[in-house]
N, C-alpha and C positions, 0 to 999 in steps of 0.2 A: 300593583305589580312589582313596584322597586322593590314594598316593604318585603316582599316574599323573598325575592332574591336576593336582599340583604338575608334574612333570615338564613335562608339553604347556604350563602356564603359561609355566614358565625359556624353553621352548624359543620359544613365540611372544614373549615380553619379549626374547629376547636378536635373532632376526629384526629385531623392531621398531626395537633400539637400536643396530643394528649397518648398516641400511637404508640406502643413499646416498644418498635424499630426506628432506626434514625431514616428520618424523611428528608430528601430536597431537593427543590424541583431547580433544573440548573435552565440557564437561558445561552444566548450563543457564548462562544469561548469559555463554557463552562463558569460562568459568573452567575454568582449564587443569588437566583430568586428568593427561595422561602427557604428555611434552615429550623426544623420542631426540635420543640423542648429534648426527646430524645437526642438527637442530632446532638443540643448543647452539652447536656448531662455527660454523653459516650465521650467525646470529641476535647469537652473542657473550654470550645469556645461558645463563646456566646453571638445570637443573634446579630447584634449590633455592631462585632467583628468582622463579620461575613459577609452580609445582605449585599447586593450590590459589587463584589470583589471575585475573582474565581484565588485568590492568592492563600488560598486555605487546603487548598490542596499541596502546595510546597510545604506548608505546615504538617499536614498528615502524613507524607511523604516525602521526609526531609533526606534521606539520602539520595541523590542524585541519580546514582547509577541503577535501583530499583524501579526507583518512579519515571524513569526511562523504560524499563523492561516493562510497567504495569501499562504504561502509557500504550508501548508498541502492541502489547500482547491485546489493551483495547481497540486501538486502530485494527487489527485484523479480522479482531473479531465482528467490529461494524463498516467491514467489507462486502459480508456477506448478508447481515441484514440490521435492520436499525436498532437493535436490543443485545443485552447481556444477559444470561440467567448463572444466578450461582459463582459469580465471579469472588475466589476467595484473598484479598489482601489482607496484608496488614501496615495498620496505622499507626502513628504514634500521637499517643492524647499531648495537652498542652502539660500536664501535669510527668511528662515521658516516659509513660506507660505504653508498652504496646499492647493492642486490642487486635483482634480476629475480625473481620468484616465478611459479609458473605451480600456480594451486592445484585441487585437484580433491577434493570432498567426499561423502562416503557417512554416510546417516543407519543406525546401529544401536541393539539395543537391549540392555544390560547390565545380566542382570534384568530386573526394570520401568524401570529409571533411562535415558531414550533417550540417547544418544549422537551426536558427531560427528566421524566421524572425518575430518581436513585431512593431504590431501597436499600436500605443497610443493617442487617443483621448481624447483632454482637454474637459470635457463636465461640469467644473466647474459653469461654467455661466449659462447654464442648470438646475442644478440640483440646483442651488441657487434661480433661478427664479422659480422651481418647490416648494421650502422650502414657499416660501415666497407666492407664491398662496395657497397653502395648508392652511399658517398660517392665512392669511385673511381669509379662508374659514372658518376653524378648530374659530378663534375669531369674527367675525361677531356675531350680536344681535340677528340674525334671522334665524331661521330653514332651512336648505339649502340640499335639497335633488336632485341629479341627477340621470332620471330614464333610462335603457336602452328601446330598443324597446319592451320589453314585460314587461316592468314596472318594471324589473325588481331594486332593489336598487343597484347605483355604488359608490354610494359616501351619506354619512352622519354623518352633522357635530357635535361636539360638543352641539351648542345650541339644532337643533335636539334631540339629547339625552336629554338634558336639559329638556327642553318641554314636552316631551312623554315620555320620563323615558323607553327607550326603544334605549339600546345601540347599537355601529357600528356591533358589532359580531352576533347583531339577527337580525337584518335586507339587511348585506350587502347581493347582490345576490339572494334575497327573493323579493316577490313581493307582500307577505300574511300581508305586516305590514300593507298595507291599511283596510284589514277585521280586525284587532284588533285597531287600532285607529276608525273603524267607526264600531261598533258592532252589531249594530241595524240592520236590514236589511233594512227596508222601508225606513230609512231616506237616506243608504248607496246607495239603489237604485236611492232615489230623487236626492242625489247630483251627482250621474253619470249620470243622465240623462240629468240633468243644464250642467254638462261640457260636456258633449256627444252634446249639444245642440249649444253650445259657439264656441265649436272646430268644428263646421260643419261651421260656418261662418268666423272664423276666428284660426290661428293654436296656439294661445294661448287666455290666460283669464287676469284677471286683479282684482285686491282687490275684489276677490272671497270670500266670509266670511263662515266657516263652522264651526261646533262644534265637539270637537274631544275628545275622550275618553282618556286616560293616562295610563300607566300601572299600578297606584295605585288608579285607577279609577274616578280619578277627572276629571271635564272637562273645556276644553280652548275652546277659540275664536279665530282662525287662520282667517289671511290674505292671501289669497294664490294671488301672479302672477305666472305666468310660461312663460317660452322661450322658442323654439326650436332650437337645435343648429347640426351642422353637422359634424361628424369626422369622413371622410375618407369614406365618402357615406351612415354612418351609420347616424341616428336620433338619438339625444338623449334628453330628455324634463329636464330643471334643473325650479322647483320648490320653491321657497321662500315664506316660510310662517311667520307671523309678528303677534306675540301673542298679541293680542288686549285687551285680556280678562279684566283686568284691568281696561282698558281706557274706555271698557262700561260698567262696572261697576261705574267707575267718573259720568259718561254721566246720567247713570239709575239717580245715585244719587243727579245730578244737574236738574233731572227730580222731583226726588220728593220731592227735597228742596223748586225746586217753585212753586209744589204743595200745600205741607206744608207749607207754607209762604201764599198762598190765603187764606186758609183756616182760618190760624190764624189772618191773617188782615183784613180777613172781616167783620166777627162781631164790633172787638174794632174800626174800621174808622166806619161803619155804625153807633156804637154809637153816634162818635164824631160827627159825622155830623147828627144825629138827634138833638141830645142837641144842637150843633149852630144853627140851622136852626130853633127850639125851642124859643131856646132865641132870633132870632133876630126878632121874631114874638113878643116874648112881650117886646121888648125895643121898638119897633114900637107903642104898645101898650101901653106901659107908665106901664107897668106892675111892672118891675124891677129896684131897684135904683141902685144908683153908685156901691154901696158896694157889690151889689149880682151878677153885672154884672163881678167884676173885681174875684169876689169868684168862679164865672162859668168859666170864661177864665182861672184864673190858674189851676180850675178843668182839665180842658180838655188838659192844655199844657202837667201838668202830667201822664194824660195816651198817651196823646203821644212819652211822654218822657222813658215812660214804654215800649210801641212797640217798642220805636228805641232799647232799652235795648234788648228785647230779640229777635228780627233780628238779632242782632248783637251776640250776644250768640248761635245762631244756629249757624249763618256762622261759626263762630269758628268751631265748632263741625263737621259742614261739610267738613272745611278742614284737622281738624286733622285726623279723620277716612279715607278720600280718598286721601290719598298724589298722587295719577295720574291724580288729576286733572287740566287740561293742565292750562300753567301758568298764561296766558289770564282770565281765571275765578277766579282763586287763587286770585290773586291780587284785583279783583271785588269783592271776599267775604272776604281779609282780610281789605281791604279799610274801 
């Protein structure tokens, strides 16, 4: 009978020490019974530091005024019943790293002696990989809104806010920012019925272009794509919009530059080419001598020389006013 229950001992001690969360089972005043390999490896202390001590907890929580608030926030929480679930601190190893813990407690009894047994999940890598999606989301150029199934808003970013001037705390959970970004009703019907039209053939859209109202009433030029994505059997649609407004505005303007530009070159080239065509009529003609020929041609090289002058004067103009105008052209009108 002993041998057996030595046996089942080895067998749950080696479980325990071998276990890929840190294990340990505390006795009263939180003085540390059993402390597993995990335990040592995360924490940086060893076994033989601990056993016996609870003073390994000032070590994991060496600023005073946290492991106060962790201390208090566990007192309330074992007001109510003798366990924690999901408890997230953080520690500092001996090597002064801090780690992410995610702790989870069960009261047992050994013997009469009660027990606590602390699970401790390193969920640092976690919650660092969470920091760092957030901050690409949070820094991203483009409006990035994730909708739940009922449209509702889960997530929006920074730029979002940027854009529509309409922050995370009035939109998150709401579904009504779409009635105040599209305010109109007939236009707000037309573009539900393009993407009501889009998503019947296909379960998203693509460089969607819409006009959208602002909170300070100005209005943008949105790019929308959108994805569908699944978590956990739930739909959820994440949305990216890509403020264009700008860029056709360059566009409008590179429109009416080479409008303005026919306009103004057609009259003074229609000159010059009446007077050449003029004059080559009467030097055909014997009309013209040397001297009136060479007074006509410099005539004409100077108003050409004038056109190129104020071409060239516009473009400027064009570019200073539209600095989004993509570089491709820039270059074309500072040329």
């Amino acid at each position: 009978m002993d041998s057996t229950y030595d046996q089942k001992t080895c067998i749950e001690a080696g479980i325990l020490d071998n276990a890929l969360v840190m294990i340990a089972v505390l006795g009263e005043k939180g003085r540390i019974v059993s402390w597993n390999h995990a335990a040592e490896t995360i924490t940086g202390y060893s076994q033989k530091e601990v056993i016996g001590s609870n003073a390994v907890w000032k070590d994991l929580y060496p600023d005073k005024d946290y492991r106060k608030s962790i201390t208090q926030k566990i007192a309330d929480i074992l007001k109510t019943k003798n366990y924690f679930e999901n408890l997230e601190t953080n520690i500092r190893t001996r090597t002064g790293e801090s780690r992410t813990i995610l702790w989870n407690t069960k009261m047992i009894l050994e013997g009469s002696l009660p027990r606590t047994i602390a699970v401790g999940m390193d969920v640092t890598t976690e919650r660092e990989a969470g920091v760092f999606r957030e901050s690409i989301i949070d820094n991203a150029y483009v409006l990035i809104a994730v909708l739940g199934p009922k449209g509702t808003i889960q997530v929006w970013n920074k730029a979002a806010e940027m854009i529509t001037g309409y922050a995370p705390a009035e939109v998150i959970g709401r579904n009504d920012i779409w009635k105040k970004l599209y305010p109109d009703v007939e236009y707000r019907k037309k573009i539900t019925q393009k993407i009501s039209m889009i998503i019947s053939e296909h379960n998203f859209f693509e460089n969607l272009e819409t006009t959208i109202r602002t909170k300070n009433g100005d209005q943008r030029i949105i790019s929308w794509n959108t994805r569908q994505i699944s978590d956990g059997g739930i739909y959820h649609e994440i949305a990216i919009g890509r403020d264009i407004t700008e860029q056709r505005k360059a566009e409008e303007s590179l429109v009416a530059y080479m409008t303005e530009m026919t306009m103004r070159l057609k009259q003074p080239v229609g000159i010059i080419s009446n007077t050449l065509l003029e004059s080559a009529q009467f030097i055909k003609m014997g009309m013209l001598t040397q001297d009136e020929i060479i007074m006509m041609l410099e005539g004409q090289a100077r108003n050409a020389t004038q056109i190129e002058a104020n071409i060239k004067e516009f473009q400027t103009e064009i570019v200073e006013k539209n600095r989004s105008i993509p570089e491709a052209y820039r270059k074309f009108l500072e040329g």
